[in-house]
N, C-alpha and C positions, 0 to 999 in steps of 0.2 A: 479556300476560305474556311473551310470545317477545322482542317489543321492549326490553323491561325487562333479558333476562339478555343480550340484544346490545348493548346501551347500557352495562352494567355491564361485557362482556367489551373496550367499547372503551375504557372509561375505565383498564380495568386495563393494556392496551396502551398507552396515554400513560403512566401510572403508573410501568410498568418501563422507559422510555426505550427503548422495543422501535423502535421508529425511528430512534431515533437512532444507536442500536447497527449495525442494517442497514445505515443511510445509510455510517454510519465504515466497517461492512466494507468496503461494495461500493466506494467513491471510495475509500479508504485501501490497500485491497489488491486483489481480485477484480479488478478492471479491469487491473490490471498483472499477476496471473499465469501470461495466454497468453505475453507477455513473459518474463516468468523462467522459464516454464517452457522455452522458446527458446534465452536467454540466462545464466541463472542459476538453474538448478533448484538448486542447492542453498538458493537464497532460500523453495521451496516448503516448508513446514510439514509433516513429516514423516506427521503425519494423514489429507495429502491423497493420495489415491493418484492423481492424472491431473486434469487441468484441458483443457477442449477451445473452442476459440472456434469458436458454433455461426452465428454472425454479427456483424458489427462491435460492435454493441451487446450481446450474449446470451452469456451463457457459462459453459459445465459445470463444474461443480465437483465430483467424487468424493471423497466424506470413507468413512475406515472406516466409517462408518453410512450414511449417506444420500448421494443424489443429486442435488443443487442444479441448476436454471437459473438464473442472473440476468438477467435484463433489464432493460436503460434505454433506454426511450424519450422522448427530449427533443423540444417541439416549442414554438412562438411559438403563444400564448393570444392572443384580443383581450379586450380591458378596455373594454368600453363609456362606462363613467363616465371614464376616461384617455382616449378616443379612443384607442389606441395596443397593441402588441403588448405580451407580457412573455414572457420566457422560464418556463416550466413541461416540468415531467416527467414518468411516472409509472416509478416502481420496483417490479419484480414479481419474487418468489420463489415457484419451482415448486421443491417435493421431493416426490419418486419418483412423480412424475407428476401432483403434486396441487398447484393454486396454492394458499399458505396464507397469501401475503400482498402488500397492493398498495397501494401508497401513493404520492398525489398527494403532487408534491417540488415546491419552486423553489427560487429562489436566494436565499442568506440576504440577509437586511438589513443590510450591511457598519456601517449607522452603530449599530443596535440590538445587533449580535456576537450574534442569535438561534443559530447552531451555532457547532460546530467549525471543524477547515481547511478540508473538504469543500468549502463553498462553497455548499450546499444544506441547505434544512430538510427536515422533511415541514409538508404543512398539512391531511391528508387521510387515515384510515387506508378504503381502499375495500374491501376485502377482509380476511378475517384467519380462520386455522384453527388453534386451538391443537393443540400438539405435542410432540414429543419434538427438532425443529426450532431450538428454539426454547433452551431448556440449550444444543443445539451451538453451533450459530454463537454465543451467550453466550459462552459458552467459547474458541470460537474467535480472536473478536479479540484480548483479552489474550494469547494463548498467539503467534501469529499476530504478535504487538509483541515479543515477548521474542524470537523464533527471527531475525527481523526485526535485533533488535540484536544479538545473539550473530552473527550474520553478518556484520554490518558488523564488530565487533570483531576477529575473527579474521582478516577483509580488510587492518584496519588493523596489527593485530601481524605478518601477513605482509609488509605493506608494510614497517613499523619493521626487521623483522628483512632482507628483502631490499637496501632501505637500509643497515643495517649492515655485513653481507657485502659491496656493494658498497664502500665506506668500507674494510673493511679491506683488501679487495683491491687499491683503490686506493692503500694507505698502502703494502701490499707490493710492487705494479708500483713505485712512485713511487720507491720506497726502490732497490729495483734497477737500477732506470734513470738515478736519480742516479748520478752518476761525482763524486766529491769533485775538486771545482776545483780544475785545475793553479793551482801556485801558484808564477809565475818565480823564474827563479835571482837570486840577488843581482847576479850581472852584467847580466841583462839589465834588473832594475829600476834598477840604478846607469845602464846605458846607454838607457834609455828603447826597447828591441828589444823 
């Protein structure tokens, strides 16, 4: 019977694209915001209060609810039947201390377009604990794409308008430092002086 509501709890997981969602957060953002948090905190999602890189791969995420680790461990699989390596991963999410989810990734099938940009599927859910987890990071990605472009926007209207300022500043330098072209006396155009 236990088998039965495990098998149903993981078809429900394929069912809500719970991977896939994961996979987009972590490649789409989480990997980059030890970086913005460095370089561009205001690129961080106002939800998140602190992001900490716990190792090159691993890395805290503080949300007003809960406490994320991400981890991605990438390594080369052998394929017996290929004789040959392949690139594989596994993706693990611990909140507030509790792993509740782990999922064998690899790299998509560029000619199949099985995912997104990522560049990875899942093929494996190894682990999985329903949650409250699970609504957040939901939530998360969409909100996380809008703050995401609202920032660029504003980058780019302060670009336009800096541009502009410059532009007039320059029409005003220009205009000043023009001197209206002497224009010779008739004598000296009659005499070629």
């Amino acid at each position: 019977m236990a088998d039965d509501s495990y098998s149903a709890v993981r078809k429900l997981v394929w069912k809500t694209n719970l991977p896939e969602t994961v996979i987009g957060l972590y490649f789409g953002h989480v990997r980059a915001f030890p970086a913005w948090k460095r370089n561009f905190p205001h690129y961080l999602h106002p939800s998140i209060s602190d992001v900490i890189q716990l190792a090159p791969d691993s890395i805290k995420v503080i949300t007003d609810d809960h406490r994320y680790i991400f981890t991605f461990e990438e390594r080369d699989t052998l394929v017996p039947e290929a004789a040959d390596f392949i690139k594989t991963g596994v993706l693990e999410i611990i909140c507030d201390g509790v792993s509740v989810l782990r999922l064998s990734i690899s790299p998509t099938d560029s000619a199949s377009g099985e995912a997104g940009e990522t560049g990875w599927t899942a093929r494996c859910v190894e682990e999985f604990v329903e949650g409250e987890w699970i609504d957040e990071l939901a939530r998360l990605t969409p909100q996380l794409n809008v703050h995401e472009q609202e920032q660029k926007r504003k980058e780019q209207g302060y670009g336009d308008y800096a541009a502009l300022r410059s532009m007039a500043l320059d029409n005003k330098l220009g205009d000043a430092q023009k001197e209206p072209p002497e224009r010779p006396s008739r004598l000296r155009r009659l005499f070629n002086l």
